[in-house]
C-alpha positions in Angstrom: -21.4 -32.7 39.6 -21.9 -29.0 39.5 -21.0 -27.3 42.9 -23.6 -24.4 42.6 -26.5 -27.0 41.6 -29.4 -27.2 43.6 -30.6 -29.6 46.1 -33.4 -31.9 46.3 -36.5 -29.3 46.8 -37.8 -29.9 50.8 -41.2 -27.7 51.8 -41.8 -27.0 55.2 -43.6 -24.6 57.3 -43.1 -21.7 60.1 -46.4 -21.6 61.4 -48.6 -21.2 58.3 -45.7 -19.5 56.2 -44.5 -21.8 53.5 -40.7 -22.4 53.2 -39.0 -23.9 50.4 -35.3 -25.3 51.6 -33.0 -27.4 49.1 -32.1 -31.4 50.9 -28.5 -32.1 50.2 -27.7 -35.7 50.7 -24.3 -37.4 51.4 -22.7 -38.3 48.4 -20.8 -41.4 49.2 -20.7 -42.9 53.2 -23.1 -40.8 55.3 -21.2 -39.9 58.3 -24.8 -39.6 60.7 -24.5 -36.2 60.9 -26.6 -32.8 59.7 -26.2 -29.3 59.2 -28.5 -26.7 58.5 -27.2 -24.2 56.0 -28.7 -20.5 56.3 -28.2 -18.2 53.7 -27.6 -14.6 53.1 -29.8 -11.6 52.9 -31.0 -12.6 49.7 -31.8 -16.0 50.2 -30.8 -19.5 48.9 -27.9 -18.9 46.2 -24.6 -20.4 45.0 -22.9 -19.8 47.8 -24.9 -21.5 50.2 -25.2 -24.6 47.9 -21.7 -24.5 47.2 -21.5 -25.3 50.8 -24.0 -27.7 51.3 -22.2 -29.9 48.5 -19.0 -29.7 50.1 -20.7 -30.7 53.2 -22.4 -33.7 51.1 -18.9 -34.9 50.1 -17.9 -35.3 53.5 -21.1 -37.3 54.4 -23.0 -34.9 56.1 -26.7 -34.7 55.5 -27.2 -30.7 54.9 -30.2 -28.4 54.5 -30.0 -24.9 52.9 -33.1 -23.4 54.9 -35.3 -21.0 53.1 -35.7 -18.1 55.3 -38.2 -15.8 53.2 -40.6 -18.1 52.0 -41.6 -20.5 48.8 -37.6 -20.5 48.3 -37.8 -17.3 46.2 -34.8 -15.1 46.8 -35.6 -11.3 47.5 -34.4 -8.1 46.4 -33.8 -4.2 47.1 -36.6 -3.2 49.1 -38.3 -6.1 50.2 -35.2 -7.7 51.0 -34.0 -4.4 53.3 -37.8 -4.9 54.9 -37.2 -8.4 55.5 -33.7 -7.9 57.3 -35.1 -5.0 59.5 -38.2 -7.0 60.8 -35.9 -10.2 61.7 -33.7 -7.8 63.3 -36.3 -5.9 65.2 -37.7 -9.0 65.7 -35.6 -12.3 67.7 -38.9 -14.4 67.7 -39.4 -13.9 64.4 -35.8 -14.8 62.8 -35.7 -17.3 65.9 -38.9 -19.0 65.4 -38.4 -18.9 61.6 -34.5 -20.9 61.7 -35.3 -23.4 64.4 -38.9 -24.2 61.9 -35.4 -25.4 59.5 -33.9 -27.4 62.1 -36.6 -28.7 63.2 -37.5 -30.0 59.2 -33.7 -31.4 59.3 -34.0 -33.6 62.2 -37.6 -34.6 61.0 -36.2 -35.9 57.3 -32.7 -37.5 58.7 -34.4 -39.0 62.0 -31.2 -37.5 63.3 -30.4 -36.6 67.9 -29.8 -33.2 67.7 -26.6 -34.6 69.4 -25.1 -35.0 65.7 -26.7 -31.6 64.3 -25.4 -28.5 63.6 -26.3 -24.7 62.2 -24.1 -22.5 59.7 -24.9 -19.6 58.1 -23.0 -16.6 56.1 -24.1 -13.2 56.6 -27.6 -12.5 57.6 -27.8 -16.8 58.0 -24.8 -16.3 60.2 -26.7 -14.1 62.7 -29.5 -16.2 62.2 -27.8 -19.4 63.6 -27.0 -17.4 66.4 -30.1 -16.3 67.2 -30.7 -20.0 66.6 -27.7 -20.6 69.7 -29.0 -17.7 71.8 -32.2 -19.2 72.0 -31.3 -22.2 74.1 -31.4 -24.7 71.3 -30.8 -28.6 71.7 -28.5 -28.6 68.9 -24.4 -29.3 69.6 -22.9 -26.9 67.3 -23.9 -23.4 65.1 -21.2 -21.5 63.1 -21.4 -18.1 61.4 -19.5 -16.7 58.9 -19.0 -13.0 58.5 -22.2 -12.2 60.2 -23.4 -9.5 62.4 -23.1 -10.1 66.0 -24.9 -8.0 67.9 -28.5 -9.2 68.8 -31.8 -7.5 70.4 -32.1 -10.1 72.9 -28.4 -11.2 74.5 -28.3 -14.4 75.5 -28.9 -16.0 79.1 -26.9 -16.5 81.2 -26.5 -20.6 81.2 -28.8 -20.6 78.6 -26.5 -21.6 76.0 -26.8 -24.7 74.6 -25.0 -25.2 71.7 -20.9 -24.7 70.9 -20.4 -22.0 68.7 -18.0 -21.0 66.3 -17.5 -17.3 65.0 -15.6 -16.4 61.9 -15.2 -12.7 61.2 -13.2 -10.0 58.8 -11.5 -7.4 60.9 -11.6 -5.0 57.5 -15.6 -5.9 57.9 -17.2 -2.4 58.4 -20.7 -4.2 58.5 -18.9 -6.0 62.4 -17.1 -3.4 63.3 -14.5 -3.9 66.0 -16.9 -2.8 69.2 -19.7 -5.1 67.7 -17.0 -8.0 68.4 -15.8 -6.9 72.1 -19.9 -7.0 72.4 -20.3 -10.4 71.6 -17.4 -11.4 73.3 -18.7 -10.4 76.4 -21.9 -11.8 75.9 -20.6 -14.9 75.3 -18.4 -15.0 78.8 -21.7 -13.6 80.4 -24.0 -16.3 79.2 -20.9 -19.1 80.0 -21.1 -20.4 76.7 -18.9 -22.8 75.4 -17.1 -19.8 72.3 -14.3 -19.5 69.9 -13.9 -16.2 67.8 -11.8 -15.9 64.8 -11.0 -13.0 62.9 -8.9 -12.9 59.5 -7.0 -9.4 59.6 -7.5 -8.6 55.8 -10.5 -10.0 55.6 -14.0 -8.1 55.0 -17.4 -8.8 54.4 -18.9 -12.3 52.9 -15.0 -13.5 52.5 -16.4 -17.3 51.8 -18.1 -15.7 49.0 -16.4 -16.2 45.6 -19.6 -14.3 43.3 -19.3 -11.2 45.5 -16.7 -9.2 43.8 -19.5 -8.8 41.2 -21.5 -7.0 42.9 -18.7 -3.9 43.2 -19.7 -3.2 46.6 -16.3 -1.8 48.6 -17.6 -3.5 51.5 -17.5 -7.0 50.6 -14.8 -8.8 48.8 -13.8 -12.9 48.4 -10.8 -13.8 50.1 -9.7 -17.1 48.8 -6.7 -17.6 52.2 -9.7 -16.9 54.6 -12.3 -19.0 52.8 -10.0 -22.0 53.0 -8.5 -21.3 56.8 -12.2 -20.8 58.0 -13.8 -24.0 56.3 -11.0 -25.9 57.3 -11.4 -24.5 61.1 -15.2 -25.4 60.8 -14.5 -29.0 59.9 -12.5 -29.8 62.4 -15.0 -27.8 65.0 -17.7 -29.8 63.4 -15.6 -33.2 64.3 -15.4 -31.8 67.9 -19.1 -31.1 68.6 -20.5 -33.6 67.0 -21.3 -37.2 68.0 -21.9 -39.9 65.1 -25.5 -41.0 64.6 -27.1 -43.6 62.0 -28.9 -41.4 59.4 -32.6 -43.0 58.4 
């Protein structure tokens, strides 16, 4: 099957905004668990589905949440405009993820005991936003994505295990951005683990982004592997096993 294929096309709403997400079923033995798959600043592409198959090969039910709206990825300006209000914003990026988690559990009939959040990029700080915000949901990983946040988390207020995977050559997280987080995190007692790849920069999972010729970003094929392989076994750790409807 192609890996960059999309998924079975899933509508849902955030209040009266329409969303567009792709459903990626288990391919063989569901293993009772889900993950909600957040893309980048652009919106749902191959590297997000890319993911969600690989998650589908190892039973998990996946769902690439559409962020923007009628699945339609955005560009140049109104893509900058839609970062800055979700970063001005927590409510809005906050409200706008959990209206994808919430459509997970509602299709799979899954406890959010056996559900997760990952995103890359921009979907990475949104699934932290997603943690932050006191969530019922066991696990959320980000990849490469900004960790700073408008409204820190709480302290106790944590919900979720999370999982942080980070370039240190990544000018977009620069070094104090991580000693930030990190100290949020022991503020709010969370239950944290931080990982950061030394020649690693932005979107490292991503193997299209050496296209784009941007200096900042570049794929990195040892941290790609190293970092899925780290979120596997952190997804085997959080998650409890639940029968899928």
């Amino acid at each position: 099957m192609n890996d960059t294929g999309g998924g079975e096309p899933y509508a849902y709403f955030h209040g009266t905004k329409a969303l567009l997400g792709e459903l990626f079923r288990p391919r063989l033995q569901p293993n009772g668990r889900v993950v909600l798959v957040i893309h980048e600043a652009d919106g749902i592409g191959g590297n997000v589905r890319r993911h969600c198959h690989k998650l589908a090969d190892l039973g998990y039910t996946a769902l690439a949440a559409d962020m923007h709206g009628n699945g339609e990825p955005l560009e140049g300006e109104a893509m900058r405009r839609a970062l800055d209000e979700f970063r001005k914003h927590p409510d809005l990026v906050r409200g706008r993820v959990r209206a994808g988690f919430d459509a997970l559990l509602s299709v799979t009939g899954v406890n959010p005991a056996a559900s997760a959040a990952i995103g890359f990029c921009f979907g990475g700080f949104a699934a932290l936003e997603l943690a932050r915000s006191g969530a019922e949901i066991a696990a959320v990983a980000s990849f490469h994505g900004l960790l700073t946040t408008a409204r820190p988390a709480q302290t106790g207020g944590v919900n979720a295990r999370i999982a942080v995977f980070t370039g240190a050559r990544d000018p977009l997280v620069p070094h104090e951005d991580v000693a930030a987080f990190q100290r949020e995190m022991m503020q709010a007692q969370a239950q944290w683990q931080l990982t950061t790849y030394g020649d690693a920069r932005h979107s490292f999972t991503n193997e299209d982004v050496d296209r784009l010729g941007d200096a900042r970003m570049a794929y990195d094929a040892a941290a790609h592997r190293l970092s899925w392989r780290a979120l596997i076994d952190f997804l085997d750790l959080s998650l409890a096993s639940q029968s899928i409807i």
